[in-house]
C-alpha positions, 0 to 999 in steps of 0.5 A, a space after each residue: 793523975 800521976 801516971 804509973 807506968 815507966 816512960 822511958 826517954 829513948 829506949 830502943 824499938 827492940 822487938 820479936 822480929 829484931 831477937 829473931 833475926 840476929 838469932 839467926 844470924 848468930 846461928 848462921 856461922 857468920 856474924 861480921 861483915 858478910 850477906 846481911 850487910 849487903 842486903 842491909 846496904 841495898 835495902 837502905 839505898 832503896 828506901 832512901 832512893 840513892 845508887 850508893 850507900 855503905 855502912 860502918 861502924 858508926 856516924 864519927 868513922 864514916 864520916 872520918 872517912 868521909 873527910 880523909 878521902 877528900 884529903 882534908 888535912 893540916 891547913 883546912 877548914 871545915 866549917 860546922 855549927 856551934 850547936 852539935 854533939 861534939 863527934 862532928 868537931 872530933 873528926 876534923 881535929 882528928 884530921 889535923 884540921 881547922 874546925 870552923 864554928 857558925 852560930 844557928 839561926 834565931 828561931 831554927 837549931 840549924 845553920 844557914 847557907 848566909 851563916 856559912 857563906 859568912 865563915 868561909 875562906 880559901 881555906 875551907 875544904 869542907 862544910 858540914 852542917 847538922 840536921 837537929 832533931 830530925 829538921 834538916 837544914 836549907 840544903 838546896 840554898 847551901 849548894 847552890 852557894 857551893 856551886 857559886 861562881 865565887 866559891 869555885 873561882 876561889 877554890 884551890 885544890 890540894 889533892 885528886 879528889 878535891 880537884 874533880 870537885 872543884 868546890 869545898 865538899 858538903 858532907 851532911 851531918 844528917 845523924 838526926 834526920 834519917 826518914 825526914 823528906 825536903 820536897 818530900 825526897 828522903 834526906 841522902 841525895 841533896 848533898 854530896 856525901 850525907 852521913 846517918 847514925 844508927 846509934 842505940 838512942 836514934 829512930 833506926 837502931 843497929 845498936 851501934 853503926 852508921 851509913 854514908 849516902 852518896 850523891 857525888 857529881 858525875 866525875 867521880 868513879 863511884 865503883 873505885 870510891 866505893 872500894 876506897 870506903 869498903 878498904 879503908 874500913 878493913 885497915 885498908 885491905 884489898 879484900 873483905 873476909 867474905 870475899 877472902 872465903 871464895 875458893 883460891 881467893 884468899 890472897 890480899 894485900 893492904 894498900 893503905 894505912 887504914 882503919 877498923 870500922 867495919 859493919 857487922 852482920 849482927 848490927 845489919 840484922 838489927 838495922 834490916 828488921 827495923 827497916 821494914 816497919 820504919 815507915 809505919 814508926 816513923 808516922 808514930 813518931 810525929 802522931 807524938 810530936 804533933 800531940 806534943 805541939 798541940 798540947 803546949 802551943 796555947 803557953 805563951 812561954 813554949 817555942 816549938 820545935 820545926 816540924 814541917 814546913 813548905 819543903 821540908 818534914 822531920 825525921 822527928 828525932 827529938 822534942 825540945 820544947 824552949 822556955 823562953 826567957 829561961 835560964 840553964 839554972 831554971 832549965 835543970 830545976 824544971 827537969 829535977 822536978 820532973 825526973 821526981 814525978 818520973 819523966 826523963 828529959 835530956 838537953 841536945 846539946 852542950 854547944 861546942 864552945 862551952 865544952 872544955 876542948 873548945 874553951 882552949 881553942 879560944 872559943 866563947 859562947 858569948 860568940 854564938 848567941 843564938 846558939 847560947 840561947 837555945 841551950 840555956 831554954 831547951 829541953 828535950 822531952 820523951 818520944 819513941 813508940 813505946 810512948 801512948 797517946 795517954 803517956 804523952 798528954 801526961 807528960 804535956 801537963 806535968 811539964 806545964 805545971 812544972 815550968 809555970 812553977 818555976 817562971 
């Protein structure tokens, strides 16, 4: 029976509670960076079980500024997979660097430490691997790597930061995979710098911003770190305009050439009234992966995505179901199809090297073939709150039909 009802692939979880409190905000006088971000922060650190986090404007910026306080410059290396959105290469060659791609493994979107230990050279200064969907990749097997005898022995550091750290940063593109747990501990703690989206399509919206989590080794002084971050997001000034508001505390000075990418306590207000129901939204959210798999894993054409396994549990972000043997022309005949019954779908992601940007890198798909086949068999299917158990069995059938038409 054709459901009748609009599905939606990703709309935002905006609520009463969420218009009610950037109301207030917005009445308050006080609308950029000011209390709501610093509650936000702390409230976010809590919930991740890290000591530092600080937020800006978005994933790309934070995560920009992630690789300049490492000085990653002209003549390094950072390493990351083929198959990502392409903000996560954008912040390397913005920093005048080398991005360095590795293919996902077989049967998992993701990138692993062997990939990885195969790609890197003197010159990696970083890797940067990406949670797809809401799965994390093996964290604890990539650092034990970095923290390899053979991967310090060769490092050759360039500047203070990469000195104390005596190894290639791990900065975790985990813009998917806010709310997944590996040993049941919150995704934010096993890397040395993890970096989440809150961008309008993602499970925790602040329409547009994003965090970094931090876990650095004990060498690092995480108060003066955390002043760089804060100041370099305010075009590098010494102050922020809240604190700018304390009596006689207006003076400032600018210690760096630094950037506009602050966030707001609009984005903050957002963020804070999503946070509190976050837990109950996330167990909704894979209630419908599961119902998902469930109801397709008896076709012997599905793959599923992973969703939990021994260590590791989702953030369930996104459900891309493969088709295997699917062609990309069979792929985007099925999601027409299913567009004309009204069912929204979506492909994550072009990967890297068929992008035009990339093709002139001399990069070829014909490179990365695990990563060349789950684009040409993927699709992205709806999940998000607004989805009913109904809305989801619906959509299992009409995806079944449509894809055994087009076999």
């Amino acid at each position: 029976m054709r459901n009748k009802r609009a599905i939606g692939f990703a709309p935002p979880p905006i609520d009463e509670d969420t218009i009610t409190a950037v109301e207030k905000v917005l009445r308050s006088g006080w609308i950029t960076s000011g209390p709501e971000l610093l509650n936000f922060e702390s409230e976010l650190a809590d919930y991740l079980n890290v000591k530092y986090i600080a937020c800006f404007s978005s994933w790309t910026a934070a995560c920009e500024l992630a690789l300049r306080w490492f000085d990653i410059g002209p003549g390094d290396e950072v390493i990351l997979p083929a198959m990502t959105y392409a903000a996560t290469a954008n912040i390397v060659l913005h920093c005048g660097a080398t991005p360095v791609l590795v293919d996902i493994q077989p049967h998992e979107p993701v990138v692993s430490a062997d990939a990885i230990k195969l790609a890197w050279t003197a010159r990696t200064k970083a890797i940067m691997p990406v949670d797809i969907g809401g799965w994390p990749v093996d964290y604890q097997a990539i650092m034990d790597w970095l923290n390899s005898s053979d991967v310090r022995s060769s490092f050759i550091p360039k500047g203070p930061n990469q000195a104390k750290l005596g190894r290639p940063l791990f900065l975790s593109d985990a813009a998917h995979s806010f709310g997944a747990t590996i040993d049941e501990i919150p995704v934010g703690s096993q890397a040395d710098i993890t970096g989440f989206s809150f961008h309008a399509v993602k499970n925790l919206t602040t329409a547009e911003g994003g965090a970094l989590a931090f876990a650095l080794p004990a060498e690092f002084d995480m108060t003066e770190t955390m002043k760089w971050f804060k100041s370099m997001s305010l075009h590098g000034q010494s102050k922020s305009a809240l604190e700018k508001t304390e009596s006689g505390n207006w003076q400032y000075d600018v210690l760096d050439a630094g950037f506009k990418c602050n966030m707001t306590d609009i984005q903050a207000a957002i963020g804070r009234s999503q946070l509190i129901k976050y837990p109950e939204q996330l167990l909704r959210r894979q209630a419908i992966a599961f119902r998902y798999h469930h109801g397709f894993e008896n076709e012997t054409w599905y793959h599923g995505p992973p969703l939990k396994d021994g260590k590791r549990l989702s953030a369930f972000h996104l459900f891309q179901i493969r088709i295997k043997n699917f062609t990309s022309r069979q792929r985007n005949e099925v999601m027409k199809s299913l567009k004309t019954i009204g069912i929204p779908t979506n492909v994550h992601f072009i990967p890297l090297p068929g992008l035009t940007i990339h093709k002139r890198r001399g990069e070829h798909m014909e490179t990365y073939p695990n990563a060349q086949q789950f684009y040409e068999e993927s699709i992205s299917l709806p999940i998000h709150l607004g989805l009913s158990d109904e809305d989801v069995d619906w959509i299992v059938s009409s995806v079944i039909e449509t894809v055994e038409a087009h076999l």
